[in-house]
C-alpha positions in Angstrom: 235.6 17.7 282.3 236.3 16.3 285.6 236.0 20.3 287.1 232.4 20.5 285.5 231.4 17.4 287.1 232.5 18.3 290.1 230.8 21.7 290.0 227.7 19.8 289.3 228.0 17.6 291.8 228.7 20.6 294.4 225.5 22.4 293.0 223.3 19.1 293.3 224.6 18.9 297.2 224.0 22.7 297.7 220.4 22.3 296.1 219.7 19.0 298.6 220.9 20.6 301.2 218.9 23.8 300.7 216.3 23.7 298.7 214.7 20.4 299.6 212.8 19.9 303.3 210.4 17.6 305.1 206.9 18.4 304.4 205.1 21.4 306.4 204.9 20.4 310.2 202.2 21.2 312.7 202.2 24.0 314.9 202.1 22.6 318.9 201.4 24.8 321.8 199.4 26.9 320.0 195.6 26.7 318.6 196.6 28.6 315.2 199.8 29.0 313.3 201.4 32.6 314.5 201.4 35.3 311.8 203.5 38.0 312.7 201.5 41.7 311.4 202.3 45.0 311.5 199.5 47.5 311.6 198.4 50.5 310.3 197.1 52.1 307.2 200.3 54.1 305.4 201.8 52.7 302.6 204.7 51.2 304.6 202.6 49.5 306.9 200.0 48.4 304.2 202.7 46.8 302.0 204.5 45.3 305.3 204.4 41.5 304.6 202.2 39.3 306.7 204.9 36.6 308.1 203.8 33.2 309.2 206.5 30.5 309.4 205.9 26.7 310.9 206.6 25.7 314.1 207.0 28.9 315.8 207.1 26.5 319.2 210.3 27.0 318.3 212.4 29.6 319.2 214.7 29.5 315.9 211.7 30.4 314.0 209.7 33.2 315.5 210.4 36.5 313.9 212.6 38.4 316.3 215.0 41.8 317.0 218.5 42.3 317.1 220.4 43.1 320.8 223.9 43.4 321.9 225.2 42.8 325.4 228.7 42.8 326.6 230.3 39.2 327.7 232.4 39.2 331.2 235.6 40.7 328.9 233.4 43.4 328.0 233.4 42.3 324.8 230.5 43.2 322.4 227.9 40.2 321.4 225.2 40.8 319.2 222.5 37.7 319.0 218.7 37.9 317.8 215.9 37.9 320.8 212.7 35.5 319.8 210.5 37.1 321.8 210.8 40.9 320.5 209.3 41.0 316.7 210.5 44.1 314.9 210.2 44.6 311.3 212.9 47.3 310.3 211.9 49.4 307.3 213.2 51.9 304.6 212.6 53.7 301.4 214.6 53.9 298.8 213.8 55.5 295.3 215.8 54.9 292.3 215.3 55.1 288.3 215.5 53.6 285.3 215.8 54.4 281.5 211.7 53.5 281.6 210.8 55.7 285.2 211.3 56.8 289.0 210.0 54.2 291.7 210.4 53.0 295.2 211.6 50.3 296.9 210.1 49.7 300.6 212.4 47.5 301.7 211.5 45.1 304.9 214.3 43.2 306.9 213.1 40.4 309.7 216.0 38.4 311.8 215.8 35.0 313.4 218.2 33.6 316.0 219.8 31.1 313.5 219.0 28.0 311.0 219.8 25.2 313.2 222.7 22.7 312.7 220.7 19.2 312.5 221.4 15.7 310.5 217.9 15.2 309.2 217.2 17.6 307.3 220.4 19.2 306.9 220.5 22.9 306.1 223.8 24.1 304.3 223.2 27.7 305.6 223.0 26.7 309.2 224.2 29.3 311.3 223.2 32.3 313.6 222.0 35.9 313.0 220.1 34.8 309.6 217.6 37.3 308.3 215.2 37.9 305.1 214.5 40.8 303.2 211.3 41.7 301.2 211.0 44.4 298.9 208.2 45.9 297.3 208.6 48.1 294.4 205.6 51.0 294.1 205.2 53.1 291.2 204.6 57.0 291.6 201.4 56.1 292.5 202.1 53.8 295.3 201.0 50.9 293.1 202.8 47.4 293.7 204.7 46.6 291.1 206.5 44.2 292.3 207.8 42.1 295.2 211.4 40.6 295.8 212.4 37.9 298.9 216.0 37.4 299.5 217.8 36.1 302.5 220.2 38.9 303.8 223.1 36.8 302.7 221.9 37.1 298.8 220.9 33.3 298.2 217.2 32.6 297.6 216.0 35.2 295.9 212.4 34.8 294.5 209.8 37.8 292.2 206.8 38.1 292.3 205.4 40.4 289.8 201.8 42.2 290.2 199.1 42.7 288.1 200.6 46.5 287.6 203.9 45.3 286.2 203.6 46.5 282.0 203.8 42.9 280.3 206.7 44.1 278.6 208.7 44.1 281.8 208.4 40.4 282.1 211.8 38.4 282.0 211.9 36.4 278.8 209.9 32.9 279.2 208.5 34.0 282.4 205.4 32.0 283.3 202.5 34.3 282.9 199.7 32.8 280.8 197.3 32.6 283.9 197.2 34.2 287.4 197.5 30.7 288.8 200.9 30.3 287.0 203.5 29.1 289.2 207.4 29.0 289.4 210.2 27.2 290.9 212.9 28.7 293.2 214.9 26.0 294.3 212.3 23.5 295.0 209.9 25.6 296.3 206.8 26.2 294.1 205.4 29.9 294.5 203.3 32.0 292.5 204.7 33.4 289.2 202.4 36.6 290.2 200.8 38.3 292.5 197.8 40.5 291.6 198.7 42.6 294.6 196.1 44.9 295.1 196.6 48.5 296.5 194.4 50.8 298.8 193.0 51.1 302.4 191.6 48.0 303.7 193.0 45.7 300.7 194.4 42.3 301.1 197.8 41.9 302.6 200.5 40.1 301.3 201.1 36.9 303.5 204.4 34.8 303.3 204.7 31.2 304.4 208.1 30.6 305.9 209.5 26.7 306.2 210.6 26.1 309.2 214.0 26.0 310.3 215.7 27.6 307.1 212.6 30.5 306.7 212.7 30.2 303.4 209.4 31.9 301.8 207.7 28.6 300.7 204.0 30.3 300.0 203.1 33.6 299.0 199.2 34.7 298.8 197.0 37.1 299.0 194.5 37.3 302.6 192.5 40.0 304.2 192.6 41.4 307.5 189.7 39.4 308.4 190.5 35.9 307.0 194.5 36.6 308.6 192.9 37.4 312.2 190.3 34.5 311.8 193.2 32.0 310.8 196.2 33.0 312.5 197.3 33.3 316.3 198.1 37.3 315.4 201.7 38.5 316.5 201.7 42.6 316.7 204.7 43.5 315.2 206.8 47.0 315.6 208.3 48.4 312.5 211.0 50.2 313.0 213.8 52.4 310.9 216.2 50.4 309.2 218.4 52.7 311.0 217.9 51.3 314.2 220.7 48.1 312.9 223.1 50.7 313.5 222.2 51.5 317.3 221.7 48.4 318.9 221.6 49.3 323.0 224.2 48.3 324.9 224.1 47.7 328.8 226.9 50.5 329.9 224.2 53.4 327.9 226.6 53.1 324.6 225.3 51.9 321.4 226.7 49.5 318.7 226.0 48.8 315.6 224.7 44.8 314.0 226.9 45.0 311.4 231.0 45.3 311.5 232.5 49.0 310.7 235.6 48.5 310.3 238.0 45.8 309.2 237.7 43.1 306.9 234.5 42.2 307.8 233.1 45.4 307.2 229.3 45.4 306.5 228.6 41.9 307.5 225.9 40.6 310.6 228.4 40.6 313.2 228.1 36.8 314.8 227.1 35.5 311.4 228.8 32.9 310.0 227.6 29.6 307.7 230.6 26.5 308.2 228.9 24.1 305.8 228.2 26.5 303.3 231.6 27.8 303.3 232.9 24.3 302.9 231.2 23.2 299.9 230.7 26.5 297.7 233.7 28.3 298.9 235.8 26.9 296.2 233.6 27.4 293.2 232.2 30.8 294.4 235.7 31.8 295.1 234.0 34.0 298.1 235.4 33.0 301.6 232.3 34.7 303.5 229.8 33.1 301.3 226.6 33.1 302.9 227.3 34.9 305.3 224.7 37.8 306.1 225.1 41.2 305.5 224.0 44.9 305.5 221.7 45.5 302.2 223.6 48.7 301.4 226.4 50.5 299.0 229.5 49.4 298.3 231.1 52.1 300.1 229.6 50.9 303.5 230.8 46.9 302.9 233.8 44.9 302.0 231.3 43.1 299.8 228.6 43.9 298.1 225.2 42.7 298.4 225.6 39.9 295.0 222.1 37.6 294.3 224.3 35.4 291.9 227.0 32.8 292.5 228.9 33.4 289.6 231.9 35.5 290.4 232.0 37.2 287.5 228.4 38.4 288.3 229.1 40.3 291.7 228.6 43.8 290.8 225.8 42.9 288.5 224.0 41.5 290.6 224.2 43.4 293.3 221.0 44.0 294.7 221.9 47.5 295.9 221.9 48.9 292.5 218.4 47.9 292.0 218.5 49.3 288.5 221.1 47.0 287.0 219.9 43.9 289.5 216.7 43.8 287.8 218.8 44.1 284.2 220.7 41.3 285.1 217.9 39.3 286.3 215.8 40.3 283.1 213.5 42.3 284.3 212.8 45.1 282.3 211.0 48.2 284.6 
């Protein structure tokens, strides 16, 4: 008894701490909020997510790229520059008993969620970064879309208008297209009638600032996004470029740790608080930490959406197959 209520009063912490944040604040410096876009008319660029988190005044929250230097030791470091947006990209097909699709997978990194008293955030720490996936069809059509921070926690769906009802997780909300759903105190759609084709509305994610956790999700057209928004241009780039980070003396290095324990995590990443207070139940002493979305083979880890440590491989978001099983989707 007293190890359940202590789990729930660890849980209750970790959702205050996380989920729960002052209301949106006001942009300063800048007529418009900043949306960060990345152009062009292919299906990788036309599914790219439109980013726009608050307060991009400061530098913690602007959408940034991965760079290495080497200290006075000559001693790799690998931190996130602000002022160099890059969205790194890749496909990846897989299948199910139901079909073959694609996964276009996006990866963004900011600079850190800060360490601050009011409002706290349990995954302060540097090298953060978010991942958006959208799954196409054979056809290219959007079937649906996935956010997860790159250390696993916060993961949110939002299915489309070309997801099969019968794909739906049991209960989900989807009597109307206004339905919405709760992820952790955030209220976001419970679909998005993502539509497909040159010219069509983009998708466009709100980010809260300091932990840029996606706290809107809607549909907008080039027009209304331009008319709106201070407009960032925004490079997409392989996902392979994480694994050739420039360094000063002409070598390269990747972001994420080769070899060793730490194999397959952010190097520089690391969350204290969250370690302190879901360590224990988790029974993970990198929770939180962020990591390379990839196979097993390639981590000491594996990329796992669900606390429960029975739940790692099952979760894993690699095998995008048995994720969705697990999470009840049924594509």
């Amino acid at each position: 008894m007293r190890a359940s209520r202590a789990l729930a009063l660890a849980a209750a912490l970790l959702c205050a701490a996380c989920a729960v944040g002052p209301p949106p604040a006001p942009e300063t410096g800048t007529a418009h909020p900043a949306a960060y876009v990345v152009t062009g008319e292919g299906p990788p660029s036309r599914f790219a997510p439109v980013l726009v988190p608050q307060r991009t005044d400061l530098p913690y929250n602007r959408v940034g790229t991965p760079v290495a230097r080497l200290d006075a030791k000559g001693h790799e470091e690998v931190s996130v520059d602000p002022d160099r947006p890059v969205v790194f990209y890749q496909a990846i097909p897989f299948t199910t008993a139901h079909g073959s699709y694609t996964n276009l997978v996006y990866r963004v990194h900011f600079t850190k969620v800060p360490y601050r008293m009011r409002p706290s955030h349990v995954s302060a720490g540097p090298n953060v970064g978010l991942l958006v996936i959208v799954t196409v069809d054979a056809d290219d059509n959007p079937l649906l879309v996935t956010t997860v921070h790159t250390c696993g926690c916060y993961l949110a769906f939002f299915p489309t208008a070309f997801l099969p009802k019968d794909a739906y997780p049991d209960g989900w909300p989807q009597e109307t297209p206004d339905a919405t759903q709760n992820v952790l105190g955030e209220r976001l759609p419970a679909r998005l009638d993502l539509p497909t084709g040159v010219g069509a509305p983009r998708l466009v994610l709100t980010l809260r600032e300091g932990t840029h956790r996606v706290m809107g999700a809607a549909l907008r057209t080039r027009e209304s996004v331009a008319a709106d928004y201070a407009t960032v241009p925004t490079a997409l780039a392989p996902m392979a470029d994480l694994e050739r980070l420039p360094l000063p003396d002409g070598g390269a290095t990747s972001l994420f740790a080769t070899s060793g324990r730490h194999r397959g995590f952010v190097k520089g990443s690391h969350k204290p608080f969250e370690r302190l207070l879901v360590l224990w139940w988790a029974l993970d002493w990198r929770v939180g930490r962020d990591k390379r979305y990839g196979p097993r083979e390639d981590m000491d880890t594996v990329f796992y959406t669900s606390l429960k440590p029975w739940a790692r491989d099952e979760s894993d978001m690699w095998r995008f197959s048995d994720f969705l099983a697990y999470w009840g989707w049924k594509l």
